[in-house]
ZATILUM-588504 format. One record per residue (C-alpha): x, y, z negated; chain; residue in one letter; residue number from 0. Coordinates in Angstrom, 2 decimals. Layout:
% residues N
+---------+---------+---------+-----+------+-----+
!      xx !      yy !      zz ! mol ! type ! seq !
+---------+---------+---------+-----+------+-----+
!       X !       Y !       Z !   A !    a ! NUM !
...
+---------+---------+---------+-----+------+-----+
This chain:
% residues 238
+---------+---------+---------+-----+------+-----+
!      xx !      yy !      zz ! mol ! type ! seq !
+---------+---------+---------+-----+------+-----+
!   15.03 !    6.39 !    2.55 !   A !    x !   0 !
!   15.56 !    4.02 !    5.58 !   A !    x !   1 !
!   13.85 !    0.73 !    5.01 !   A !    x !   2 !
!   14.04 !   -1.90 !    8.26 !   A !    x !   3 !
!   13.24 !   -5.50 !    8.58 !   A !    x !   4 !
!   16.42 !   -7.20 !    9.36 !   A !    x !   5 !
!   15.66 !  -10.76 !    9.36 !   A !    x !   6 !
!   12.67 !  -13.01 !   10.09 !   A !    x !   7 !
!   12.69 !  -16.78 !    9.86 !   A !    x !   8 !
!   10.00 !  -18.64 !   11.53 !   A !    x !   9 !
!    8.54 !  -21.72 !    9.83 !   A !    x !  10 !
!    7.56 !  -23.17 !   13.07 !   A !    x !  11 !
!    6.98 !  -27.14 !   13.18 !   A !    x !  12 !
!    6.30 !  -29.25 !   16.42 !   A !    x !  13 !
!    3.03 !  -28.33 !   18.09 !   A !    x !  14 !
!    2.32 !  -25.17 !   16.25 !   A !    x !  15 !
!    3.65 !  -22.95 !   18.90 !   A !    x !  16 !
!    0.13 !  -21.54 !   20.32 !   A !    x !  17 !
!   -1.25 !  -20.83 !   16.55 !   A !    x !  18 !
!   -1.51 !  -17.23 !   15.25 !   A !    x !  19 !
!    0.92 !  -16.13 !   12.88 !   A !    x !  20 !
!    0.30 !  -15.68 !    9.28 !   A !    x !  21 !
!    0.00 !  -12.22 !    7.53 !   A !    x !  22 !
!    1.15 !  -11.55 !    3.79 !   A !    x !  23 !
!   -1.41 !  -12.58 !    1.43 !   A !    x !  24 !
!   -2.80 !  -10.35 !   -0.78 !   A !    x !  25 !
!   -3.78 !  -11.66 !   -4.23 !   A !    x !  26 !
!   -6.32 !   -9.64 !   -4.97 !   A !    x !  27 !
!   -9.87 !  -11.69 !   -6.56 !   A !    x !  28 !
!  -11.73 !   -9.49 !   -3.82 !   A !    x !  29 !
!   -9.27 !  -10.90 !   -1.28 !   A !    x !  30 !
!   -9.65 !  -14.40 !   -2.56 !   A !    x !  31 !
!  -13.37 !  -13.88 !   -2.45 !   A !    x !  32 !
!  -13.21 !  -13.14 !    1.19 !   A !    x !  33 !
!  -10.62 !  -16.09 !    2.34 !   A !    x !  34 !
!  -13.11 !  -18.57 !    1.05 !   A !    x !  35 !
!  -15.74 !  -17.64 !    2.90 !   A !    x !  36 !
!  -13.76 !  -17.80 !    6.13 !   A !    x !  37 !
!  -12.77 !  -21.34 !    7.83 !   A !    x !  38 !
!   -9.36 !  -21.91 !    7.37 !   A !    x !  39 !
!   -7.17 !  -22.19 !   10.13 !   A !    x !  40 !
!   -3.87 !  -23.12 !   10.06 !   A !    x !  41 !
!   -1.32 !  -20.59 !   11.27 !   A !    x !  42 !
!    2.54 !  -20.08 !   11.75 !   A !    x !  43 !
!    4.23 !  -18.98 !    8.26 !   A !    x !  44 !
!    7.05 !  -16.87 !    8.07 !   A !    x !  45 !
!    9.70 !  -15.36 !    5.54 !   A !    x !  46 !
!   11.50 !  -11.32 !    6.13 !   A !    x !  47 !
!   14.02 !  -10.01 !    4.48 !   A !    x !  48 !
!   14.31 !   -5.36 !    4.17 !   A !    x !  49 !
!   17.12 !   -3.99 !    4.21 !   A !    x !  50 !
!   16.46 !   -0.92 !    2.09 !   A !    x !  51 !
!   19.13 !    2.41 !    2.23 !   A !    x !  52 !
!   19.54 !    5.56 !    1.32 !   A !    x !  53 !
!   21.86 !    7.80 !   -0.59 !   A !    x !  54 !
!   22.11 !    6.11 !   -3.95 !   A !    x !  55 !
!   21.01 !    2.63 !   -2.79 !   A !    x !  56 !
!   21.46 !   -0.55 !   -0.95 !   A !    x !  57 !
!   19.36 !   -3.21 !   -2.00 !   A !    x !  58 !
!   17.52 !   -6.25 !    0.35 !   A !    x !  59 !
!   14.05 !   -7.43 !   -0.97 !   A !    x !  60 !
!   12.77 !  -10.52 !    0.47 !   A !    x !  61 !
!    8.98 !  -11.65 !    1.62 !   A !    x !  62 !
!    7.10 !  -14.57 !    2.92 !   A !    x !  63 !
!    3.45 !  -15.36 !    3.88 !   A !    x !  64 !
!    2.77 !  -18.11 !    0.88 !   A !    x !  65 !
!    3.86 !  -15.65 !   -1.70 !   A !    x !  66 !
!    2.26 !  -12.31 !   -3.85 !   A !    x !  67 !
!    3.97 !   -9.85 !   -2.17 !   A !    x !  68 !
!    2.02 !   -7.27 !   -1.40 !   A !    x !  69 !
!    0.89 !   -4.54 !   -3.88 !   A !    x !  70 !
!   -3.12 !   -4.40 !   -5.27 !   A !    x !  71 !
!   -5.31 !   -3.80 !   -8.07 !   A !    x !  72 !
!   -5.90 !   -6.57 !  -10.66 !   A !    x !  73 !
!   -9.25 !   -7.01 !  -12.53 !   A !    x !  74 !
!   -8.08 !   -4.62 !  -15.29 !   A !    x !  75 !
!   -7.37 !   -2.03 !  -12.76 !   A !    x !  76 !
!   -3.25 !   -2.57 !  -13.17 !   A !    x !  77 !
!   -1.16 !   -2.45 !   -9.86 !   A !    x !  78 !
!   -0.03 !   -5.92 !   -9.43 !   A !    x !  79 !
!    1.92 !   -8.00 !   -6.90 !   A !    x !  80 !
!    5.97 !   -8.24 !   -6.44 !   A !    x !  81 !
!    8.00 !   -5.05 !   -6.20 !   A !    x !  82 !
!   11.51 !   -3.87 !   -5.25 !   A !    x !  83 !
!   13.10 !   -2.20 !   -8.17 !   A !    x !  84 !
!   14.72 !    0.64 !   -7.77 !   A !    x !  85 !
!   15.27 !    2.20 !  -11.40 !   A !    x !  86 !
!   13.71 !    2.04 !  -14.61 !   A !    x !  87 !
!    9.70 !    3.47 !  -13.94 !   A !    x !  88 !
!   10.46 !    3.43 !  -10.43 !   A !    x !  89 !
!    9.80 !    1.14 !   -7.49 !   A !    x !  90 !
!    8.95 !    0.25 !   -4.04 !   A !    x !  91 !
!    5.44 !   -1.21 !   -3.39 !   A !    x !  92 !
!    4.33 !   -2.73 !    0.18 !   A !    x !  93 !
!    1.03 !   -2.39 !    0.91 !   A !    x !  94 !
!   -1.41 !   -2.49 !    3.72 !   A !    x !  95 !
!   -3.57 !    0.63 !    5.24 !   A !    x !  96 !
!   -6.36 !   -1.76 !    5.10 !   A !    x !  97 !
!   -6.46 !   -2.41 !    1.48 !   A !    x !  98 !
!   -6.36 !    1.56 !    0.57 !   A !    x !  99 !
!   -4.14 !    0.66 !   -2.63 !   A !    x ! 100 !
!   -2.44 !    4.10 !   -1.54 !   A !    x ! 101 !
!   -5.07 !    6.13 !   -2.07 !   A !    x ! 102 !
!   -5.91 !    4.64 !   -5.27 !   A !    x ! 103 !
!   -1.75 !    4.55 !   -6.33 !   A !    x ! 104 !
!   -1.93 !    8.75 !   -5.72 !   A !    x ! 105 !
!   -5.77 !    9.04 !   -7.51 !   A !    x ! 106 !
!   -4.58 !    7.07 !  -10.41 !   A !    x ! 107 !
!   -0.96 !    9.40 !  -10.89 !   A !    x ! 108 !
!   -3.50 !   12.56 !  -10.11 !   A !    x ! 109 !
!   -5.90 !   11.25 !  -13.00 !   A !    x ! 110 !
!   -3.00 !   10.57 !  -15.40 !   A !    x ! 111 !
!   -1.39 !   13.92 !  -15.17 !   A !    x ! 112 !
!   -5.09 !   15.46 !  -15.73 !   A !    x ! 113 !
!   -4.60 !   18.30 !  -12.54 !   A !    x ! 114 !
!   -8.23 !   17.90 !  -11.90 !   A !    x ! 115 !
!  -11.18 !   18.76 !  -14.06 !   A !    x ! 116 !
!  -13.66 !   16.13 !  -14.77 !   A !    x ! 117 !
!  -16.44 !   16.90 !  -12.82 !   A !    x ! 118 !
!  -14.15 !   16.48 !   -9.31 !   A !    x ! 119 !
!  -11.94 !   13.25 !  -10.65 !   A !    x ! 120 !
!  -15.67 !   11.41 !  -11.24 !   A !    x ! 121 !
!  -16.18 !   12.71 !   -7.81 !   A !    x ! 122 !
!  -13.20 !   10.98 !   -6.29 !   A !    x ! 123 !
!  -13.46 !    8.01 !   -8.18 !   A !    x ! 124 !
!  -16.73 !    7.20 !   -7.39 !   A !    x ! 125 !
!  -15.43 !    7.78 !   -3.71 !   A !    x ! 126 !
!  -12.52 !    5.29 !   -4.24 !   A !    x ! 127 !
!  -14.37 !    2.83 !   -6.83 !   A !    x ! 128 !
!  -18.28 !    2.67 !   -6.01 !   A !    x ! 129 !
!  -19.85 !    1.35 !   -9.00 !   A !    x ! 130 !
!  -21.92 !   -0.86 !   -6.27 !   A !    x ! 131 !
!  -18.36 !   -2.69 !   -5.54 !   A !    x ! 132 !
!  -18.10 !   -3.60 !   -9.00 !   A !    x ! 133 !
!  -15.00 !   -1.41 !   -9.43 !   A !    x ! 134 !
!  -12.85 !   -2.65 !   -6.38 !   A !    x ! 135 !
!  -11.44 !   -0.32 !   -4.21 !   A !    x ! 136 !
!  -13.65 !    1.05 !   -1.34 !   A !    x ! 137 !
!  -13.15 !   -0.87 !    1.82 !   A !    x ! 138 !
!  -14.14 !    1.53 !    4.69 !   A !    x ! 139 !
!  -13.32 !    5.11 !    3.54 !   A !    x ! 140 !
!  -13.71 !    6.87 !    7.30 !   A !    x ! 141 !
!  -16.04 !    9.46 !    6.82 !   A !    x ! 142 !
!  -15.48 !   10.49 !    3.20 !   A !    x ! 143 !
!  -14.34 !   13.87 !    2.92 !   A !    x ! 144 !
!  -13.90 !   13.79 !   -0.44 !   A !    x ! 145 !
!  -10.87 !   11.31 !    0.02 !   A !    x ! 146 !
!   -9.94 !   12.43 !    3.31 !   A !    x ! 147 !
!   -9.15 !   16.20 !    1.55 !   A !    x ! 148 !
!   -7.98 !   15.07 !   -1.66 !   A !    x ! 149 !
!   -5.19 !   13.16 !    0.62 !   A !    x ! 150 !
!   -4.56 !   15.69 !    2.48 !   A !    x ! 151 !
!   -4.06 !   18.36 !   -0.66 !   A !    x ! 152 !
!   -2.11 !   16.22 !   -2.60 !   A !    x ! 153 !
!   -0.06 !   13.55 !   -0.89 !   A !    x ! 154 !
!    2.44 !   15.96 !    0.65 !   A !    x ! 155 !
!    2.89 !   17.22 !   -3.18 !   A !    x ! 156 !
!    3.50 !   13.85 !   -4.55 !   A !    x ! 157 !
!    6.03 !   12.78 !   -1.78 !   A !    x ! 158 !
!    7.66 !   16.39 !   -2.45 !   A !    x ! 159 !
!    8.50 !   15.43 !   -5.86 !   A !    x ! 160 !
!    9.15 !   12.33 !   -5.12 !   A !    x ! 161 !
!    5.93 !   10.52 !   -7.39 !   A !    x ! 162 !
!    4.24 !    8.84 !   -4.85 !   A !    x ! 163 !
!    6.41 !    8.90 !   -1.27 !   A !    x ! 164 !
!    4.77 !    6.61 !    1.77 !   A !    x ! 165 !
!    7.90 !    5.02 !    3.42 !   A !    x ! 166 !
!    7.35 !    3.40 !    6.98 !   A !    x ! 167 !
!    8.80 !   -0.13 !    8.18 !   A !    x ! 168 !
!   11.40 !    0.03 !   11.37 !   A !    x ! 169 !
!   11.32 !   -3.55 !   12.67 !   A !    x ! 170 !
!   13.02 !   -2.31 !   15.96 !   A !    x ! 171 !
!   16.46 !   -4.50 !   15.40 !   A !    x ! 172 !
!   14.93 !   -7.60 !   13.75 !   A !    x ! 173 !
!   17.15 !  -10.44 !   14.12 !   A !    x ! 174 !
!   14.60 !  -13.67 !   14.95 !   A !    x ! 175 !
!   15.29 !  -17.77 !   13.30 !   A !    x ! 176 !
!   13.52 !  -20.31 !   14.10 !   A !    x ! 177 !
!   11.25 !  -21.33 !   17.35 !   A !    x ! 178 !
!   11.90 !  -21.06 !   20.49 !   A !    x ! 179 !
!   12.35 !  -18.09 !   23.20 !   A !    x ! 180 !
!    8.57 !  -17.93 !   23.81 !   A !    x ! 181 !
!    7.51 !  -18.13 !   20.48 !   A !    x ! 182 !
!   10.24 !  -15.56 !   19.03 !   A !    x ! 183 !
!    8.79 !  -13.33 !   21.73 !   A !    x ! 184 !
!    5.27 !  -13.62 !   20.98 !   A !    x ! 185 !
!    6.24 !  -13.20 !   17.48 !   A !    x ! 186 !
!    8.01 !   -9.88 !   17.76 !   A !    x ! 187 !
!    4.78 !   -8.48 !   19.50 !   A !    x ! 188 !
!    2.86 !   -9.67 !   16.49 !   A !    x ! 189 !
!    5.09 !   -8.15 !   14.30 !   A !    x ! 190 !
!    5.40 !   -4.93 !   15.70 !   A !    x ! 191 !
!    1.77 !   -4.54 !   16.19 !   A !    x ! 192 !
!    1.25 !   -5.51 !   12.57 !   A !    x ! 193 !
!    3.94 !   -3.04 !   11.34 !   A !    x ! 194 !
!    2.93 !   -0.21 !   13.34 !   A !    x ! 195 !
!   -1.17 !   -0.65 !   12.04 !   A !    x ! 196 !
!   -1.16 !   -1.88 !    8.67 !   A !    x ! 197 !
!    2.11 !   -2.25 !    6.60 !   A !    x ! 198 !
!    4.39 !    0.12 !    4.85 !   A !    x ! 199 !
!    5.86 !    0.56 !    1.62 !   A !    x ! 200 !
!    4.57 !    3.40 !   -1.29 !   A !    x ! 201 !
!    7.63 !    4.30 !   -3.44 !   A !    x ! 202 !
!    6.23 !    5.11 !   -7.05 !   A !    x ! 203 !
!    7.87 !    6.64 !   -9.78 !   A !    x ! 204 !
!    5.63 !    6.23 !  -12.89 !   A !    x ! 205 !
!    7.74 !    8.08 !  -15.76 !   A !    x ! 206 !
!    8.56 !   11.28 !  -13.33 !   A !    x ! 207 !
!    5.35 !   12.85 !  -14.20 !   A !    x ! 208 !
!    5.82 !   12.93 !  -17.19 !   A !    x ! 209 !
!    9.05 !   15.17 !  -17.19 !   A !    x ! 210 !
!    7.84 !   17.68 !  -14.51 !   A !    x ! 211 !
!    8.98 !   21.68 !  -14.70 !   A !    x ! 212 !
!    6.37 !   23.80 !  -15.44 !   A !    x ! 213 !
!    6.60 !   24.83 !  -11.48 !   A !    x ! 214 !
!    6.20 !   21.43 !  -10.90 !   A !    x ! 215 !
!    3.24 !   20.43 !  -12.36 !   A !    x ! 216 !
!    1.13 !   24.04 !  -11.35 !   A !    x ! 217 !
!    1.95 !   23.17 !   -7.83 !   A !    x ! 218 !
!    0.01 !   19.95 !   -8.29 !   A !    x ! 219 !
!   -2.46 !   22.10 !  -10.27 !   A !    x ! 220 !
!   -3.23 !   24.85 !   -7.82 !   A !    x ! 221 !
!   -4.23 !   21.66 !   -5.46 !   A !    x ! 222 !
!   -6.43 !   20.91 !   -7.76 !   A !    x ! 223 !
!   -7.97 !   24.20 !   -8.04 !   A !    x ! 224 !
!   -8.24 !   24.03 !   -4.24 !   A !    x ! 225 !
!   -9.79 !   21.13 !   -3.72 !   A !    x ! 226 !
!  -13.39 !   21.05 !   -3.47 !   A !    x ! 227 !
!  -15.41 !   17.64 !   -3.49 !   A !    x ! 228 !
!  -19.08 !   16.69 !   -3.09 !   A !    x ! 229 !
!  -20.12 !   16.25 !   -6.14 !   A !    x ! 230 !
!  -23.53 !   14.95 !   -5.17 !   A !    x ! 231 !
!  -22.57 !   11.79 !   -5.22 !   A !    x ! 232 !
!  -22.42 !   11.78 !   -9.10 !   A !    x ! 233 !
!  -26.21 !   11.75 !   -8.75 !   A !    x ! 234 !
!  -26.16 !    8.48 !   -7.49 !   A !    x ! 235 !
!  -24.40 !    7.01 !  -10.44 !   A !    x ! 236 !
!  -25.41 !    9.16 !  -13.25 !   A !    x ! 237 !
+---------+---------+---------+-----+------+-----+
């Protein structure tokens, strides 16, 4: 799947054209949490539109940095936030590295087709979900080998059978509205930057799982029986 941002327009008014430039806003209640406690400053909003391709579809799903766009967890632990249909149980989620809703997307389709025993899923969710963070995801997961392996076991798995695929962002041919020649060039460098560090998209089928071959399903299984976490840390919570 080829997925490129095609368009940006630039909501640019008189004397704005040294402010930063927005980002997507994330709705999340830990997100909100955090925006309050820092000044706001006004910045530069923006709208994009994706062109999305690939064999059995063309579709365009459009963004902007006032709306709930990007993908996270909602108090009741539901993924929330707009998506780009692509079929019934099936859709295309943009998210950002630093929010880690991608390792939690992959733990929660892991969990729900029960590859893991008990002992190791507590493991990794107390990993991704410290109790101490009141059940948001963790923030800074460098260092924590028991995500860092259970990523590495199972994501190229998921993506095989096309449950959970990471899909990056080309934004090499964006076409740029609004602002002038300075500002459309300081804007691509944002964007690119921002692209290349922090967004992408997470294509999810959530009724797949439930129809996989018997091969299928013991190839997520013998991951399973691979992977080996540090369960110490259930010591800390238990």
């Amino acid at each position: 799947m080829n997925i490129e941002i095609k368009k940006v327009i630039l909501d640019l008014k008189t004397g704005q054209e040294n402010l930063e430039f927005e980002k997507l806003y994330e709705n999340s209640y830990k997100e909100t949490l955090k925006r309050e406690t820092i000044k706001k400053k006004e910045k530069i909003h923006w709208a994009a539109v994706f062109h999305i391709e690939d064999d059995e579809i063309e579709m365009e799903f459009a963004v902007d940095t006032k709306g709930n766009y990007l993908t996270y967890l909602d108090l009741e632990g539901y993924i929330n936030g707009e998506a780009a249909e692509i079929d019934e149980g099936s859709a295309l989620h943009l998210v950002t590295r630093e929010s880690n809703i991608y390792q939690a997307m992959c733990f929660m389709e892991v969990k729900k087709l029960k590859v893991l025993p008990e002992e190791k899923l507590k493991a990794l969710e107390y990993s991704l979900f410290p109790k101490f963070a009141q059940g948001f995801i963790a923030s800074d997961m460098a260092g924590d080998s028991n995500i860092s392996e259970f990523m590495e076991l199972f994501t190229p798995v998921l993506s095989k059978l096309e449950l959970i695929k990471k899909i990056d962002i080309s934004c090499e041919w964006v076409e740029i509205i609004g602002g002038d020649s300075e500002s459309q060039k300081r804007f691509e460098n944002f964007l690119k930057e921002y692209v290349e560090k922090d967004l992408f998209f997470v294509y999810y089928d959530t009724e797949y799982g439930e129809m996989l071959s018997k091969k299928e399903f013991n190839e997520l299984f013998s991951q399973g029986i691979k992977y080996k976490p540090n369960t110490e840390i259930l010591d800390l919570y238990e």
